[in-house]
N, C-alpha and C positions, 0 to 999 in steps of 0.2 A: 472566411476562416479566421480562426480566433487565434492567436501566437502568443507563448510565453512573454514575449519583452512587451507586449500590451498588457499583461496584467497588472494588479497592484504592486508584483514581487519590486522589490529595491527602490520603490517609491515613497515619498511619504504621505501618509492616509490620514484622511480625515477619520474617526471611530463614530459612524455613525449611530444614535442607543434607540432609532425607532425601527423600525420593522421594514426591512425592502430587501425584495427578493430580486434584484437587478442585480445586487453587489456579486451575485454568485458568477466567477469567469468560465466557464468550460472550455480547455483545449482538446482539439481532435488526437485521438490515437494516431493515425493512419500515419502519419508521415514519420515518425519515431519506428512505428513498427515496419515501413517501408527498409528502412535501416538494418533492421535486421532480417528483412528476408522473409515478412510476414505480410501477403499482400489477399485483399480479399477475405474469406470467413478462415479467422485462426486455427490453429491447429491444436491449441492447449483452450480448455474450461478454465475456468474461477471467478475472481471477486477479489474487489479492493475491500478490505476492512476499517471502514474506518472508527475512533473514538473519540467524543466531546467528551473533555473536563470539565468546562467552563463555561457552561448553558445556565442564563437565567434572564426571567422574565418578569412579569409583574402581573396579578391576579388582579381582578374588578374591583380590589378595594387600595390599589397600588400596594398592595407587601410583594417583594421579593419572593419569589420562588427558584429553587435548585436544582439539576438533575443532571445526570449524566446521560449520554446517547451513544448508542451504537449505529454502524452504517452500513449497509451492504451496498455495493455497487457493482454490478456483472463487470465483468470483462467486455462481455457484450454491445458495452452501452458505446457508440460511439465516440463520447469524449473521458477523460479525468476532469476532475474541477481542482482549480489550481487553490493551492491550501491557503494562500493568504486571503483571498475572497471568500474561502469557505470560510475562515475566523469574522473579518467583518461583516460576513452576512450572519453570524450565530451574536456578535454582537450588537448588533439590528436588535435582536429581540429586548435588549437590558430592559428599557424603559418604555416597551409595549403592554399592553396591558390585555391580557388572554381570560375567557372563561375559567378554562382550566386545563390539564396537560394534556387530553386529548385533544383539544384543538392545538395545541402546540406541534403534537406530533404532527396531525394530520398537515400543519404549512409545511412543515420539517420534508415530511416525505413527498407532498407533490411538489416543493420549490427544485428539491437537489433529485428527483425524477424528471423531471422538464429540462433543467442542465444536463445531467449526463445523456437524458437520451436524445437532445437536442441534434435534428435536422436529421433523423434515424427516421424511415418510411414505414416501419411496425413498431412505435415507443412503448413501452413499459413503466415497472415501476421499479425500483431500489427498496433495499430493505431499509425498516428504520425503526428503531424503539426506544424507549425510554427508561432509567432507571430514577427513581425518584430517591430521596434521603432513608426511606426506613429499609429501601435495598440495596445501599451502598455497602452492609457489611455482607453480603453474598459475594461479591467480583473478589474471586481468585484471582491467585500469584502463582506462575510458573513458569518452569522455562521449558525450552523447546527439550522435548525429548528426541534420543537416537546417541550418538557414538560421536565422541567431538573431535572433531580434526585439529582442536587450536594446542591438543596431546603432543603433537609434532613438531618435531625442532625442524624447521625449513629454513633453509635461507632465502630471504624475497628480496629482489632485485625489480621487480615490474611493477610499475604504480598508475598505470591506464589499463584499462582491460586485453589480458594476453591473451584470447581463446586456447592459440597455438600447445599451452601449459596444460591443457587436457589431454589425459589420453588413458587407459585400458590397457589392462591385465590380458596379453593375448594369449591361447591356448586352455586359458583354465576354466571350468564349468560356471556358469552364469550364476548371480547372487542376487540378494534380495536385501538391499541394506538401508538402514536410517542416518546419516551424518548433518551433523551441525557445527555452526563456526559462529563466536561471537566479535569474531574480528572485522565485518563488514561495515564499510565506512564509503561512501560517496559523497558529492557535493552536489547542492545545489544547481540547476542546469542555469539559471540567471541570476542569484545573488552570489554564487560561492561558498556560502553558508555550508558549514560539515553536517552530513547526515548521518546517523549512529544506526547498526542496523544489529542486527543476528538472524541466522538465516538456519531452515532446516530442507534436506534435498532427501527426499525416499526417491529409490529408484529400482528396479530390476532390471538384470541385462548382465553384459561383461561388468568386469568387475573395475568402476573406477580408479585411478590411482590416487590414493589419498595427498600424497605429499602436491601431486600439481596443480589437485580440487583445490588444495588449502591455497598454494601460490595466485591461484588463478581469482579466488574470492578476494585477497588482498590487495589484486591488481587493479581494484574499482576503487584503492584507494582516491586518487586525485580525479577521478572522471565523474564530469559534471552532467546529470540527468537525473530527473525525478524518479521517486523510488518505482513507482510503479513500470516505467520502460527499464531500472536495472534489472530488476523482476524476468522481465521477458528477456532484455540481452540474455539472463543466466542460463532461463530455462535453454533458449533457441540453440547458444552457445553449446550448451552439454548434450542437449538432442541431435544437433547437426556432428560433434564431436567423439561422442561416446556410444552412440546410437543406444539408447537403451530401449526396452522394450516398453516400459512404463516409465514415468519419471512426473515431480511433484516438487516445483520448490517456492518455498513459503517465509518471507522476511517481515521478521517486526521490529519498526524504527521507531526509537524516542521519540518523544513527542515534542512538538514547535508549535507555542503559541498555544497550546492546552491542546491542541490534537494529536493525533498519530494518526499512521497509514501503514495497511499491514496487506500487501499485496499476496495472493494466494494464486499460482497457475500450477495446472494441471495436466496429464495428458489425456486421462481417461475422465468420464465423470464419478462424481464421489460425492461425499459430503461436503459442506465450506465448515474446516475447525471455527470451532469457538473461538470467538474472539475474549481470549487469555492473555492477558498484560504479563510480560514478564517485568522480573526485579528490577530491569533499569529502565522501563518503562511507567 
């Protein structure tokens, strides 16, 4: 089994510029989601979204080429890939020398499919595409849509995740609501390093209490864990909490090191949103 403090994370790294699909680290879910009370096949669908900035290669006559990628990764897949191997393995590519961007893709998606679904008895594939330079003025800006909570004068006093701070509207007819918060901040699970998020939570059922939603997002300020397991604390937290009947929450975090990770869980199945960079992304 593969652990965070074995990774590259708070090391110093060599930047490898040829091509090796070794650098990629894969940590297991199971024991994070152990944690919160998710053991065996989840109870929420989705997908890690991930985005390269900062992909480039070099064609059979050595010029530079550029491109942007997109990443889908299930939830499903038995591990995450820790992000600072995912960068030195996209740095791999600088001064490898490719036919052309379908072959790039094609390493692209069976290297970081062979990690995420590594030591999985039925492996798969992950999503993966490419935008090359004359589709860069296509990628939209937006931001999470729904009814913002960050409206609310709260006073916050809890800076590790407070579940306790949830709770519902009892007696009054069940709602169907969209709420966002741009105030979602964690760290790092092994450097410390601040992660910058915004978050958006659809849900139906009793009706949330806004003022402790909001308390309760801010409570991950100092708590140290990869985005993608605050993801699930959040969802797990508000399902086990608020009991809703449906519930969906979806965090997009600045990006480190030219990527991002935009964890998406689910209750029901649906569609996975586009992957839409907001403004501070």
């Amino acid at each position: 089994m593969s652990h965070p403090e074995q990774s590259p994370l708070g090391k110093a790294s060599a930047y490898a510029d040829q091509y090796d699909a070794s650098l990629l680290f894969p940590i297991p879910r199971l024991a994070k989601r152990a944690e919160i009370g998710v053991g065996g096949t989840p109870i929420f669908f989705g997908a890690d979204l991930w985005t390269a900035f900062e992909l480039s290669w070099l064609n059979l006559r050595g010029k530079p080429q550029v491109a942007l990628a997109h990443f889908t990764i299930p939830c499903e897949t038995p591990n995450i890939i820790e992000s600072k191997s995912f960068k030195l393995y996209l740095n791999s590519f600088n001064n490898s020398r490719f036919a052309d961007a379908s072959e790039v893709l094609a390493r692209l998606r069976a290297d970081i499919s062979e990690a995420a679904w590594r030591g999985a008895p039925n492996a798969s594939s992950v999503g993966a595409r490419l935008l090359l330079p004359e589709m860069f003025d296509r990628e939209d800006v937006a931001e999470l849509d729904g009814l913002s909570l960050d409206r609310l004068d709260v006073e916050c006093t809890r800076f590790t995740p407070a579940p306790e701070l949830l709770g519902v509207v009892e007696g009054e007819p069940p709602v169907t609501e969209v709420l966002t918060s741009n105030l979602l901040k964690s760290n790092c699970l092994v450097t410390g390093q601040p992660d910058w998020g915004s978050v958006r939570i659809s849900y139906s059922g009793a009706e949330i209490i806004q003022e402790g939603l909001l308390q309760y997002l801010v409570s991950f300020r100092n708590h140290h864990e990869f985005h993608e397991q605050c993801v699930e604390r959040i969802f797990m937290d508000i399902w086990t909490r608020c009991r809703p009947v449906k519930l969906t929450v979806y965090a997009r975090y600045t990006r480190r090191g030219g990527l991002d990770i935009n964890p998406f869980r689910t209750s029901h199945p649906q569609a996975i949103p586009h992957n839409i960079r907001t403004a501070r992304q």
